[in-house]
MMTF fields as JSON, N, C-alpha, C and O atoms, coordinates in Angstrom:
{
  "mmtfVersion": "1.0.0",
  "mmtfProducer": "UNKNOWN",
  "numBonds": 443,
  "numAtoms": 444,
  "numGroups": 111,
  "numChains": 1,
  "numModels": 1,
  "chainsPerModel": [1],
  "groupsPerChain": [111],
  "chainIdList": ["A"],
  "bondAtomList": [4, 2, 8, 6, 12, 10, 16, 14, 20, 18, 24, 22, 28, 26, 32, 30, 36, 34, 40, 38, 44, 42, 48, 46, 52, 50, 56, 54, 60, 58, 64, 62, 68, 66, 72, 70, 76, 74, 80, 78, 84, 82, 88, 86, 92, 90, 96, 94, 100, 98, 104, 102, 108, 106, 112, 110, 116, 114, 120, 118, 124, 122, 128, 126, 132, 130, 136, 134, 140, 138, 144, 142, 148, 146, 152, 150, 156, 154, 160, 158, 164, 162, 168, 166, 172, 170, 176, 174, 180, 178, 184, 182, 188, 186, 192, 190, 196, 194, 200, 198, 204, 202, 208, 206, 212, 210, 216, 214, 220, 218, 224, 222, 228, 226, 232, 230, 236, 234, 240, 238, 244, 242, 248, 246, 252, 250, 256, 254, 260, 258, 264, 262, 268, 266, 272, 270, 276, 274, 280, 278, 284, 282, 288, 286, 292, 290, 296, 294, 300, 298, 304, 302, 308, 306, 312, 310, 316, 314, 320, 318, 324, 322, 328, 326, 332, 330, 336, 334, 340, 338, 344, 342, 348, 346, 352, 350, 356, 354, 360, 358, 364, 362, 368, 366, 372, 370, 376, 374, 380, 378, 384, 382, 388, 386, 392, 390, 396, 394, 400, 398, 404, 402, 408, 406, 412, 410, 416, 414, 420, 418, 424, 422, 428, 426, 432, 430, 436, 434, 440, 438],
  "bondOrderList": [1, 1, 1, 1, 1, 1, 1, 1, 1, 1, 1, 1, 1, 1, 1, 1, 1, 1, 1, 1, 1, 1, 1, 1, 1, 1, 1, 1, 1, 1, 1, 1, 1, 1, 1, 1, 1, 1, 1, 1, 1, 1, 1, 1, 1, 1, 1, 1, 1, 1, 1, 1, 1, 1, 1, 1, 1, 1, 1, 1, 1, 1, 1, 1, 1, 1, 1, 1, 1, 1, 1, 1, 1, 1, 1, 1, 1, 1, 1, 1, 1, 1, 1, 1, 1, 1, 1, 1, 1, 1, 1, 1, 1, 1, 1, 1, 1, 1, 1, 1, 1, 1, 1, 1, 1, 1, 1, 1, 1, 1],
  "groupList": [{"groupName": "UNK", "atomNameList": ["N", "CA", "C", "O"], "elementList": ["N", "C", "C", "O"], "formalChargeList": [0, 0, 0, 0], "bondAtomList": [1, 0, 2, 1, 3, 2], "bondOrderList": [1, 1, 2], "singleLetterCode": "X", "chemCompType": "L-PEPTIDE LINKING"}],
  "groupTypeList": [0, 0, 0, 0, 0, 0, 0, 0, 0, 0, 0, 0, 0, 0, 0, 0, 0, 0, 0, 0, 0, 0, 0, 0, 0, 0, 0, 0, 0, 0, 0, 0, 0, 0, 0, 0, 0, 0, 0, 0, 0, 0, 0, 0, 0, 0, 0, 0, 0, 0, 0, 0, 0, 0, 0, 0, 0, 0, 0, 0, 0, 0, 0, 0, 0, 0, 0, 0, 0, 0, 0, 0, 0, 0, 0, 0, 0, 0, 0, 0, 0, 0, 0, 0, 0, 0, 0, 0, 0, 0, 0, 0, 0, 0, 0, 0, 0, 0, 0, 0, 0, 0, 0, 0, 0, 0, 0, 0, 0, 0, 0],
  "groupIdList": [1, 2, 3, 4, 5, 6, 7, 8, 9, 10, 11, 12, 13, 14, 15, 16, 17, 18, 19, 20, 21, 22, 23, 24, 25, 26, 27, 28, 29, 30, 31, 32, 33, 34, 35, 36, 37, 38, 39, 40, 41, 42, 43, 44, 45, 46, 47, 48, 49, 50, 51, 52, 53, 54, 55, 56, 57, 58, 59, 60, 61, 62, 63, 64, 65, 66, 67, 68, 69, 70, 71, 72, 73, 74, 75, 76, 77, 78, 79, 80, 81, 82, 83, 84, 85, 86, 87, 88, 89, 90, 91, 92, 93, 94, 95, 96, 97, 98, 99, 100, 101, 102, 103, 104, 105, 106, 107, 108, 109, 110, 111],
  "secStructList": [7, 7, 7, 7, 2, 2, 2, 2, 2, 2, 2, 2, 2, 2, 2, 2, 2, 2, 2, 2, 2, 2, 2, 2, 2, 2, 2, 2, 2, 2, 2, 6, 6, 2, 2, 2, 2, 2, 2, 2, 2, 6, 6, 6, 7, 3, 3, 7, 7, 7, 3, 3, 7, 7, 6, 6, 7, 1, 1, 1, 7, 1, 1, 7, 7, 6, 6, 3, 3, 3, 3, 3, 3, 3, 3, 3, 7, 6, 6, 7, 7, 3, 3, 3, 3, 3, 3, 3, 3, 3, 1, 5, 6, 6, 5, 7, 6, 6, 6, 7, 7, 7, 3, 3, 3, 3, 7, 7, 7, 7, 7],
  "xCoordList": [87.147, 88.038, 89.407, 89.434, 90.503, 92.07, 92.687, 92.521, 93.356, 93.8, 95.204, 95.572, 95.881, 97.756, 98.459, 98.365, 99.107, 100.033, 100.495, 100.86, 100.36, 101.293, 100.436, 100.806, 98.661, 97.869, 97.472, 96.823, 97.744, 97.143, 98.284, 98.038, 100.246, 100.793, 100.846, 101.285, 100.138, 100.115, 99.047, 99.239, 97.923, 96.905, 97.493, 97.276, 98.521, 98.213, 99.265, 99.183, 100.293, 100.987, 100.723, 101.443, 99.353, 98.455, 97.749, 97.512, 97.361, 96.538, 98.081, 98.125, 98.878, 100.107, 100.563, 101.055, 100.65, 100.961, 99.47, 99.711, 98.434, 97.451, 97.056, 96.581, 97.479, 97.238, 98.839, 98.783, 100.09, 101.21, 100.704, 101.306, 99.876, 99.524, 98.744, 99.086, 97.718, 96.741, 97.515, 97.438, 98.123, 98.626, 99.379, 98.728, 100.86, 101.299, 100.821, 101.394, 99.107, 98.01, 98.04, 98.394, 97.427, 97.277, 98.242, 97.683, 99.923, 100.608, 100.928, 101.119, 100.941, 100.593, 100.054, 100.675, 98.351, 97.37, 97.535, 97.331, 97.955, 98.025, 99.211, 99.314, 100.131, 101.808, 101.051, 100.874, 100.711, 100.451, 98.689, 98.071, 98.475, 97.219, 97.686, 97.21, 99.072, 99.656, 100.473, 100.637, 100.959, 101.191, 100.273, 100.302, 99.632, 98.785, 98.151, 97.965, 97.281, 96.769, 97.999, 97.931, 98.989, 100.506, 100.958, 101.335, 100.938, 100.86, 99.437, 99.468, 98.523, 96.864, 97.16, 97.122, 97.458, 97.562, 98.349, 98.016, 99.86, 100.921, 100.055, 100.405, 99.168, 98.367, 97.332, 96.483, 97.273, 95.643, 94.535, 93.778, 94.471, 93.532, 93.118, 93.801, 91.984, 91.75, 91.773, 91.398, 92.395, 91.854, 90.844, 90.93, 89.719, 88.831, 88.854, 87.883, 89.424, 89.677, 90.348, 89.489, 91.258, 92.184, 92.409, 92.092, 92.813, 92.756, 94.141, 94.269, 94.842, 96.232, 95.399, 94.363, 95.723, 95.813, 95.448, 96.411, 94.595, 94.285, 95.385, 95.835, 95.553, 96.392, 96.423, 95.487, 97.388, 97.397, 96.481, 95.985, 96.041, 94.784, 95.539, 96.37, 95.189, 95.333, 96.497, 97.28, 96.79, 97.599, 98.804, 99.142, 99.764, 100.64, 100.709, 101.63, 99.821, 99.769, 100.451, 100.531, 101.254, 102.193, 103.504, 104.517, 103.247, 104.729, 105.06, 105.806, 104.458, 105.057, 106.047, 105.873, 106.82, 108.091, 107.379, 106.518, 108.148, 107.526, 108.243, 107.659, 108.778, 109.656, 108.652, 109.037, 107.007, 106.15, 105.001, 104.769, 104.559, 103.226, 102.082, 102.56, 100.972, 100.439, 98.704, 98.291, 98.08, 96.755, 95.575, 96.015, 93.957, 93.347, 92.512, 91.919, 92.957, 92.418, 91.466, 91.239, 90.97, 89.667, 89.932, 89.786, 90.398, 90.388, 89.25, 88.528, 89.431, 88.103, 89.099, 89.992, 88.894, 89.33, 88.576, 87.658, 89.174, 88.494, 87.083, 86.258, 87.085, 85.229, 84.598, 83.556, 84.841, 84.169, 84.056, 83.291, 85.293, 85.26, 85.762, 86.784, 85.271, 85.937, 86.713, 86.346, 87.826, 88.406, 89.065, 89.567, 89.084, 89.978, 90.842, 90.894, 91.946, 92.627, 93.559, 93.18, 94.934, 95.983, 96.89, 97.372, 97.638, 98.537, 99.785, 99.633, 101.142, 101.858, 103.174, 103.153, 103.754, 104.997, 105.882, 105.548, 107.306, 108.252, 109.534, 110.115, 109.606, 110.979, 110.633, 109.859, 111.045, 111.432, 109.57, 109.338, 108.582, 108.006, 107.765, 107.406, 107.967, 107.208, 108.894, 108.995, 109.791, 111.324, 112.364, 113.202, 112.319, 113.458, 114.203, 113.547, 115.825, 116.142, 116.7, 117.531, 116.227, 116.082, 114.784, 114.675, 113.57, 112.698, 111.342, 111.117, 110.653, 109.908, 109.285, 109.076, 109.16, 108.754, 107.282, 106.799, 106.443, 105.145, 104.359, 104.365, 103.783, 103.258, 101.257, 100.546, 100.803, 99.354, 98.495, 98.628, 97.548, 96.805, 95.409, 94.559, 95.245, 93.22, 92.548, 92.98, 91.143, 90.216, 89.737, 89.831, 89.244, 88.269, 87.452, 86.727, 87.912, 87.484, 86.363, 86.89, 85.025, 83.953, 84.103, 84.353, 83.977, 83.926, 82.678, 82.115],
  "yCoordList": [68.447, 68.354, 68.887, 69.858, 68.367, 68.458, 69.17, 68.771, 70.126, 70.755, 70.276, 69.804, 70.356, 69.662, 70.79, 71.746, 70.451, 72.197, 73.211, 74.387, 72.445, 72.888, 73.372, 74.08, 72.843, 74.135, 74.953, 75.718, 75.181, 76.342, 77.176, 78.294, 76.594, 77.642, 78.476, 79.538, 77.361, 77.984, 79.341, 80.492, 78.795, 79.857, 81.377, 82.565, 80.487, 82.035, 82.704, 83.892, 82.435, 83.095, 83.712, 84.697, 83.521, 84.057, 85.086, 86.141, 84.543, 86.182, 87.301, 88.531, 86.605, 87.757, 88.284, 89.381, 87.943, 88.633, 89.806, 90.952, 89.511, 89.741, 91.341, 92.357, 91.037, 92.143, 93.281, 94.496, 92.536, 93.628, 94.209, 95.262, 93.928, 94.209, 95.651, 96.834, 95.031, 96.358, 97.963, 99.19, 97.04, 98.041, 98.769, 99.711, 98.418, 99.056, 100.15, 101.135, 99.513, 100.254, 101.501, 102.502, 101.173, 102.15, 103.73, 104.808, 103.474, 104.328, 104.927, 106.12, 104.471, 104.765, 106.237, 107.298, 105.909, 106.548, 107.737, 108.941, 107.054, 108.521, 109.35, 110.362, 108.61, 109.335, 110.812, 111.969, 109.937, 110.695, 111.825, 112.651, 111.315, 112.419, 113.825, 114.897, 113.462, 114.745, 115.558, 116.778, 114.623, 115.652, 116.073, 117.243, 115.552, 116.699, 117.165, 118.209, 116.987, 118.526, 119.519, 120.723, 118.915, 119.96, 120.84, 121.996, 120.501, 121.02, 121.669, 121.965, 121.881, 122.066, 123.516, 124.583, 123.238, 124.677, 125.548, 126.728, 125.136, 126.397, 126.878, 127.975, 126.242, 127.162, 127.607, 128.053, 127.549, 128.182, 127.433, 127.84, 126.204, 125.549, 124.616, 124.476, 123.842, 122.987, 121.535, 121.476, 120.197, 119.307, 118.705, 118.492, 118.501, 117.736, 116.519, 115.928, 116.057, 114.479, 113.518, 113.202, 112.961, 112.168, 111.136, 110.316, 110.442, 108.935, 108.641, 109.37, 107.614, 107.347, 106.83, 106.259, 106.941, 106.725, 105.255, 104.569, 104.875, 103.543, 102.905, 103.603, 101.563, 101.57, 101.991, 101.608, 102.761, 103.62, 104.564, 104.297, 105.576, 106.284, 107.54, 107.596, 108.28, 109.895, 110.737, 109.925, 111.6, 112.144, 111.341, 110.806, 111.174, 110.363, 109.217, 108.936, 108.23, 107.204, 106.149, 105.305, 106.148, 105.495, 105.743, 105.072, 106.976, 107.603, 108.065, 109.013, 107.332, 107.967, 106.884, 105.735, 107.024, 106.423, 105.799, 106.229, 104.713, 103.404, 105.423, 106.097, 105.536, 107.517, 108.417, 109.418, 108.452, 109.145, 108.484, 107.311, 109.394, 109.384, 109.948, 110.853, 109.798, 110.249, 110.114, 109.133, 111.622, 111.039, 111.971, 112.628, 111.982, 112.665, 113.302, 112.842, 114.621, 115.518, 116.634, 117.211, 116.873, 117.742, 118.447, 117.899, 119.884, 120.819, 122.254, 122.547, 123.085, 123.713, 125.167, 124.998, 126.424, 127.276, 128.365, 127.97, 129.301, 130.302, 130.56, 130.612, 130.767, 131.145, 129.857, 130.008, 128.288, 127.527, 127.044, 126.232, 127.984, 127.0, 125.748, 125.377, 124.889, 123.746, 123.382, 123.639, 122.727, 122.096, 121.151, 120.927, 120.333, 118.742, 118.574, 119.225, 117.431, 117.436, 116.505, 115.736, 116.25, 115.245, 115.76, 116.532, 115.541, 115.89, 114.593, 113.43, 115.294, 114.241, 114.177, 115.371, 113.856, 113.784, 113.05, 112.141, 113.699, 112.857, 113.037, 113.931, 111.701, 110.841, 109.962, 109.256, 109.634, 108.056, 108.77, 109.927, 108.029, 107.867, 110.266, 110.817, 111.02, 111.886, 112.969, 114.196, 112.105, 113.264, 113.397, 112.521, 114.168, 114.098, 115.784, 116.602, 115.785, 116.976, 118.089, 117.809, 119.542, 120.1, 119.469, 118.337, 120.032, 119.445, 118.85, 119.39, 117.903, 116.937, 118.157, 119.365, 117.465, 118.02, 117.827, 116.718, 118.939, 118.908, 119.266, 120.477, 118.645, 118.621, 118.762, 117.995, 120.185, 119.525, 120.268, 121.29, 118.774, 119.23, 119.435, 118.55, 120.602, 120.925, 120.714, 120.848, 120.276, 120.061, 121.612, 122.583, 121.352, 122.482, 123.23, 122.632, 124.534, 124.838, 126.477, 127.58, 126.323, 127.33, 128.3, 127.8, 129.509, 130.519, 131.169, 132.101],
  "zCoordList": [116.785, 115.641, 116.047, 116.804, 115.633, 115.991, 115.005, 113.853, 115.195, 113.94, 114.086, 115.162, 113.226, 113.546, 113.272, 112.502, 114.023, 114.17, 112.778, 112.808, 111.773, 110.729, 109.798, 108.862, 110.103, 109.592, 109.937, 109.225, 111.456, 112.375, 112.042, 111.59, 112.284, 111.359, 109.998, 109.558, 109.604, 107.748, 107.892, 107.501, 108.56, 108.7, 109.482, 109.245, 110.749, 111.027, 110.532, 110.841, 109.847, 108.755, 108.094, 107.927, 107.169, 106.312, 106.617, 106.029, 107.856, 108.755, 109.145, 109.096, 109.41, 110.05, 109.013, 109.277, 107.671, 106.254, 106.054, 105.673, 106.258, 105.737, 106.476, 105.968, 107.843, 108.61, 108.564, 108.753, 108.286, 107.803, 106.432, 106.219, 105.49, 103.92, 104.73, 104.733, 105.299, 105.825, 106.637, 106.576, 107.242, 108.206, 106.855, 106.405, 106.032, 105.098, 104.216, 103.752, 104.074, 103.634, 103.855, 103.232, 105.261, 106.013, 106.501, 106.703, 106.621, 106.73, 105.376, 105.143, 104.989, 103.432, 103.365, 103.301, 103.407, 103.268, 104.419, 104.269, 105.576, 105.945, 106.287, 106.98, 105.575, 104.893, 104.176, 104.558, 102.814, 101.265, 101.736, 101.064, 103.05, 103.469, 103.736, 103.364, 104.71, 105.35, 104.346, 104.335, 103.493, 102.269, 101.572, 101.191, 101.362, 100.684, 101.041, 100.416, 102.188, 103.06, 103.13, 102.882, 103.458, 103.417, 102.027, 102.216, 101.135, 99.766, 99.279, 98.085, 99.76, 100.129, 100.63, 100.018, 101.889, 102.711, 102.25, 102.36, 101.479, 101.135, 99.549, 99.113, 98.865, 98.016, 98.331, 97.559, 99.422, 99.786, 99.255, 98.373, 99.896, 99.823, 100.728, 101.742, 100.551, 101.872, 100.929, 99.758, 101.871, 100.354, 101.432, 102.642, 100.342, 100.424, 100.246, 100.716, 99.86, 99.394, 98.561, 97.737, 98.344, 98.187, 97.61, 98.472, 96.553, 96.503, 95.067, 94.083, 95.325, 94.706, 93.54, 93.881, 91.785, 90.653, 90.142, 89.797, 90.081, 89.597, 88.124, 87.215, 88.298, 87.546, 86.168, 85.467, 85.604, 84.466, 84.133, 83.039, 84.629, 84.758, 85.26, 86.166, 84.673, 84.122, 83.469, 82.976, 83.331, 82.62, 82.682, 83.738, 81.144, 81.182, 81.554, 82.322, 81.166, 81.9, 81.865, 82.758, 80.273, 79.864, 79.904, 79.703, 80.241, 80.148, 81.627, 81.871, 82.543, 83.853, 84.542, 84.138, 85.287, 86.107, 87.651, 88.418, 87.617, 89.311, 90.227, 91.076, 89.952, 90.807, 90.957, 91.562, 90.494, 90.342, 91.387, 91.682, 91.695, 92.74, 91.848, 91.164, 91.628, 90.889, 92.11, 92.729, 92.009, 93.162, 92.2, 91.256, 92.521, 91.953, 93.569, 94.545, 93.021, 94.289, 94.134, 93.07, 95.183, 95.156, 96.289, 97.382, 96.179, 96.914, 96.802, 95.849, 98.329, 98.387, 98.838, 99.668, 98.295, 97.956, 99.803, 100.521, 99.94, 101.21, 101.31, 102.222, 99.505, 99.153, 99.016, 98.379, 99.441, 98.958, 97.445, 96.924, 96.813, 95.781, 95.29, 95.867, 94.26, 94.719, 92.948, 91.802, 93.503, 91.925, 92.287, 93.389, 90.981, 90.85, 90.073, 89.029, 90.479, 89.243, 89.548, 90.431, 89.016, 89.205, 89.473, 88.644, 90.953, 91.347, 91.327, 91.701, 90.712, 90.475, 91.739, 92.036, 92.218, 93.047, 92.091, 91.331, 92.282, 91.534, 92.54, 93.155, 92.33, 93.485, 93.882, 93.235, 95.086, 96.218, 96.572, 96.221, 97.176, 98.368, 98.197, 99.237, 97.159, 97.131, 97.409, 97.395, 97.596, 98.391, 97.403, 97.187, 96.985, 95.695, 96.649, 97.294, 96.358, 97.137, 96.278, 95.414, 96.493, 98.126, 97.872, 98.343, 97.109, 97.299, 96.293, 95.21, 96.703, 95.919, 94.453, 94.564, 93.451, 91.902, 92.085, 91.853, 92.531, 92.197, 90.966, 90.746, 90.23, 89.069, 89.357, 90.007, 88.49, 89.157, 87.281, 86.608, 87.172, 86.148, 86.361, 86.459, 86.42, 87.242, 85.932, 84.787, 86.477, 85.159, 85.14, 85.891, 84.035, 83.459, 85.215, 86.01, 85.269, 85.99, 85.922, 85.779, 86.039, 85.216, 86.458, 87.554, 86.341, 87.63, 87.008, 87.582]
}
């Protein structure tokens, strides 16, 4: 079977978009990782785990700005303790100057 040039370009256009989407993904994820292990450590904490705000989902959800980062995090304390909650960034990409507006709402936390 003969493919004609102009669908093997279409295709691999599609794959060369498809794999810049991923990669974008990807620095992304581990941009907004190093911050917040970085914002993690200056409170004395470790984060455990990470993940950016599904659309419109958690505090303010209507009322927040495309200028807002919004993630739900789970950090682990010296003694192993552990808490969650919504951490917000406000600015460009988390940089507003001198420096980024951290906002954090912990759930209910039982000691």
């Amino acid at each position: 079977m003969v493919f004609s040039s102009d669908l093997f370009l279409y295709f691999l256009s599609l794959v060369i978009i498809g794999l810049g989407m991923l990669c974008l993904v990807w620095i992304s994820r581990v941009y907004w990782g190093g911050r917040l292990r970085d914002w993690a450590k200056t409170q004395g904490f470790r984060l455990v785990s990470f993940r950016g705000a599904k659309f419109k989902e958690g505090p303010q959800t209507w009322r927040s700005r495309r200028s807002e980062r919004l993630f739900r995090i789970a950090v682990e304390d010296d003694m192993q303790a552990q808490r969650s909650g919504w951490l917000m960034y406000k600015g460009v990409w988390g940089v507003k100057a001198p420096e980024p507006a951290v906002k954090i709402l912990w759930d209910e936390w039982h000691d």
